[in-house]
C-alpha atoms as an extended CHARMM CRD file, in Angstrom:
* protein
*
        84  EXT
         1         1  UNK       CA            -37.4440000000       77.0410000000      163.1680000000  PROA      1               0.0000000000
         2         2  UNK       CA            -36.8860000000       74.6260000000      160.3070000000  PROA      2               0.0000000000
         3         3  UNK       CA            -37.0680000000       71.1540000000      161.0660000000  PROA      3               0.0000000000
         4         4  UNK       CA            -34.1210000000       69.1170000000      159.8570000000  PROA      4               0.0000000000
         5         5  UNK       CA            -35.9370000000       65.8370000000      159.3490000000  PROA      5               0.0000000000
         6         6  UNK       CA            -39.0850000000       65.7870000000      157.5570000000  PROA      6               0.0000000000
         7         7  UNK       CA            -42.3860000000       63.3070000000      157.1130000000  PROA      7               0.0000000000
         8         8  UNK       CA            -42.8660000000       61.6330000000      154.5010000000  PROA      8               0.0000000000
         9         9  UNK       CA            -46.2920000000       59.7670000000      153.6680000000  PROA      9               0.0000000000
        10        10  UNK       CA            -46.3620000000       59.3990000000      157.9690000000  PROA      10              0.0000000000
        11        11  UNK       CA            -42.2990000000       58.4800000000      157.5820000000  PROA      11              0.0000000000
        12        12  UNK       CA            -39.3570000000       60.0270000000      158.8540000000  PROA      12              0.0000000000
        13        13  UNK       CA            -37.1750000000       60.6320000000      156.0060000000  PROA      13              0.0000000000
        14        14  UNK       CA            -33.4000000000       60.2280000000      156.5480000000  PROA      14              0.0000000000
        15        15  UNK       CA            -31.2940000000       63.1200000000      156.9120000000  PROA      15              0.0000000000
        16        16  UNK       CA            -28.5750000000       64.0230000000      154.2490000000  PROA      16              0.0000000000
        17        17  UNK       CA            -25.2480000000       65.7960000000      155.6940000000  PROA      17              0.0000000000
        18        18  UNK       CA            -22.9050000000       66.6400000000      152.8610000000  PROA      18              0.0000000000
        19        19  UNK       CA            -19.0510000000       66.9500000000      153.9780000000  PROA      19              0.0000000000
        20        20  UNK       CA            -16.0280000000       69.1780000000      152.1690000000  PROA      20              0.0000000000
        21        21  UNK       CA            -14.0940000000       66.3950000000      152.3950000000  PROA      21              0.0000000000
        22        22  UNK       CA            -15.2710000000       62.9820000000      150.7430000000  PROA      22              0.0000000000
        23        23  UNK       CA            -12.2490000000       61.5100000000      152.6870000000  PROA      23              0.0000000000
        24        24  UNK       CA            -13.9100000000       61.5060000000      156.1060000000  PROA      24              0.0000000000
        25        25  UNK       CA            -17.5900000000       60.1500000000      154.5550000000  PROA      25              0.0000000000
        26        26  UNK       CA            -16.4270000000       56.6560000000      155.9940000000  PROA      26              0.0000000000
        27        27  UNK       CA            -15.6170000000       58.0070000000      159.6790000000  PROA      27              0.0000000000
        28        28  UNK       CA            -18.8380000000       60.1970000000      159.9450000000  PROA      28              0.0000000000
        29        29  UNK       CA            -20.8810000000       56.9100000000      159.1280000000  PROA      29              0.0000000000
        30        30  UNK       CA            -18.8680000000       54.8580000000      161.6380000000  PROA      30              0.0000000000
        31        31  UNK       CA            -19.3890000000       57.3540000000      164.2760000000  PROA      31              0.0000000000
        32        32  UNK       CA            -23.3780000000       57.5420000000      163.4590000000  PROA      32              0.0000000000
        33        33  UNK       CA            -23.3600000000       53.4340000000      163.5250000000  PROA      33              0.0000000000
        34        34  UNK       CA            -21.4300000000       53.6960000000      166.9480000000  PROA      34              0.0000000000
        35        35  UNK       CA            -24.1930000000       55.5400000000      168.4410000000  PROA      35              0.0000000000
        36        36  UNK       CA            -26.9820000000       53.2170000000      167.0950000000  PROA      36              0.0000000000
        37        37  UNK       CA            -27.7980000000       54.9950000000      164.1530000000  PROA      37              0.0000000000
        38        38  UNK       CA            -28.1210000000       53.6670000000      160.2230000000  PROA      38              0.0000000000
        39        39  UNK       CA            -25.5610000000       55.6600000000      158.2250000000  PROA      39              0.0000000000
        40        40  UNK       CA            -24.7370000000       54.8800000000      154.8510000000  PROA      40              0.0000000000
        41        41  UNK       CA            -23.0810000000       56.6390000000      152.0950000000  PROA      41              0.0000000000
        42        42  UNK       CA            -24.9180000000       59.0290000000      149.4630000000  PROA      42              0.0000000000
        43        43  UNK       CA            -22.2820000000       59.8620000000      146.9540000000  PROA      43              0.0000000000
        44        44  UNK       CA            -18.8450000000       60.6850000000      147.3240000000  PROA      44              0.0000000000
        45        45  UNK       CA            -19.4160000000       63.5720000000      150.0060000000  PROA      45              0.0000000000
        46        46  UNK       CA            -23.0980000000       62.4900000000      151.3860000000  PROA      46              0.0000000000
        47        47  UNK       CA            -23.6050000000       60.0700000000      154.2100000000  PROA      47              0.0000000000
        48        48  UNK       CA            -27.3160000000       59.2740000000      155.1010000000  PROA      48              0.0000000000
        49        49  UNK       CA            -28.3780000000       59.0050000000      158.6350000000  PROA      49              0.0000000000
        50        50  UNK       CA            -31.6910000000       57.9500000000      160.5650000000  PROA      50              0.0000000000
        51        51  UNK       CA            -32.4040000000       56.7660000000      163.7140000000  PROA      51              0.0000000000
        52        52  UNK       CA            -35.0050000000       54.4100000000      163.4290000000  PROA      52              0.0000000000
        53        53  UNK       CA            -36.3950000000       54.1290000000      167.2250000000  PROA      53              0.0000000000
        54        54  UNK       CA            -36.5180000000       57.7210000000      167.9810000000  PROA      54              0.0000000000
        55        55  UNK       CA            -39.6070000000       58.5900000000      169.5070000000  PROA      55              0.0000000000
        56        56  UNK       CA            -40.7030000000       61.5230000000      167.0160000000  PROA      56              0.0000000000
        57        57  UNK       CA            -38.3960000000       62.7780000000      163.9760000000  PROA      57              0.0000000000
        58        58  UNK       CA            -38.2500000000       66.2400000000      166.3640000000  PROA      58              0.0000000000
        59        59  UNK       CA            -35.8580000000       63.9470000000      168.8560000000  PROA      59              0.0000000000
        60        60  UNK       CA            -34.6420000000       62.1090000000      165.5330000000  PROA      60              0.0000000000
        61        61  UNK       CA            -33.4900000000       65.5600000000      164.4310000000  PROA      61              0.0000000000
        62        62  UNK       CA            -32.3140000000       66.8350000000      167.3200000000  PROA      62              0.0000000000
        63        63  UNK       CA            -29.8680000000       63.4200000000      168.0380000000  PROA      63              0.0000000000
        64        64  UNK       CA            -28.7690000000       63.4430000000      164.6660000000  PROA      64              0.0000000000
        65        65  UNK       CA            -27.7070000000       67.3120000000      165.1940000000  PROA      65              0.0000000000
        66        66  UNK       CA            -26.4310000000       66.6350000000      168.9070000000  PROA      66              0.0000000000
        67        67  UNK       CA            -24.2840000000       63.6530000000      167.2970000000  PROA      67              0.0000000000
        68        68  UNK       CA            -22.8020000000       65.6890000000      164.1470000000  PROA      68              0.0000000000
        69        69  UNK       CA            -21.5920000000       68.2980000000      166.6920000000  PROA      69              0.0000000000
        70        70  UNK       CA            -19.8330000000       65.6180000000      168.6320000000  PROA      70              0.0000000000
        71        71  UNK       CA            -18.0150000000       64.7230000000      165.2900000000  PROA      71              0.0000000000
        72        72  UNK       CA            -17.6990000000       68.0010000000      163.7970000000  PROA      72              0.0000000000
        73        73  UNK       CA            -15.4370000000       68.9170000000      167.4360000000  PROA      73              0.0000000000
        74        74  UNK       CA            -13.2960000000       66.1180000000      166.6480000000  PROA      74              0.0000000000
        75        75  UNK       CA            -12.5430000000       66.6440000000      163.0410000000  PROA      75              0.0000000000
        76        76  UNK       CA            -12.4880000000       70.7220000000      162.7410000000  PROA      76              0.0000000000
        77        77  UNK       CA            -11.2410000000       70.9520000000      159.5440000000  PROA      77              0.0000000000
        78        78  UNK       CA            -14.0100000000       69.2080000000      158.2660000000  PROA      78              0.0000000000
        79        79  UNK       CA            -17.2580000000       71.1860000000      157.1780000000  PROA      79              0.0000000000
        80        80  UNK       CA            -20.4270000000       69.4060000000      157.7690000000  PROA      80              0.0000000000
        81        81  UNK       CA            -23.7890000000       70.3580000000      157.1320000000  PROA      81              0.0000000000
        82        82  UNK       CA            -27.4200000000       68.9470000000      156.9890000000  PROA      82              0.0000000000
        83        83  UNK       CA            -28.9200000000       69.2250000000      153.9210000000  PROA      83              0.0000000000
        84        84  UNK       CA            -31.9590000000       70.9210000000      154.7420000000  PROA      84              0.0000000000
């Protein structure tokens, strides 16, 4: 199974989820920053997210997943996808 976060030089590198719609990059970063997470925008249809004080960049992963799920249920017409 790929992993969707990877090490860098013993650092978690943030994870890059590209949207269809650069409209809703603003929302997907304030529901990431809601939950504790950094999000910031990447481009017009990027947002970057990490979550610093995960224990391991497996549970960093598997939060960031968990949480796009959560948004991707409440905006269905919006395709969102880690850039892996």
């Amino acid at each position: 199974m790929a992993m969707a976060a990877e090490l860098v030089e013993g650092e978690l590198r943030p994870m890059l989820i590209r949207l269809s719609d650069p409209s809703f990059a603003d929302d997907l970063c304030a529901h990431f920053r809601g939950s504790g997470f950094t999000a910031k925008r990447r481009g017009s249809r990027t947002v970057e997210v990490d979550r610093a004080d995960a224990p391991s960049p497996e549970q960093e992963a598997r939060e960031v997943e968990l949480h796009l799920r959560v948004w991707r249920a409440a905006n269905p017409g919006v395709i969102a996808l880690i850039d892996r």
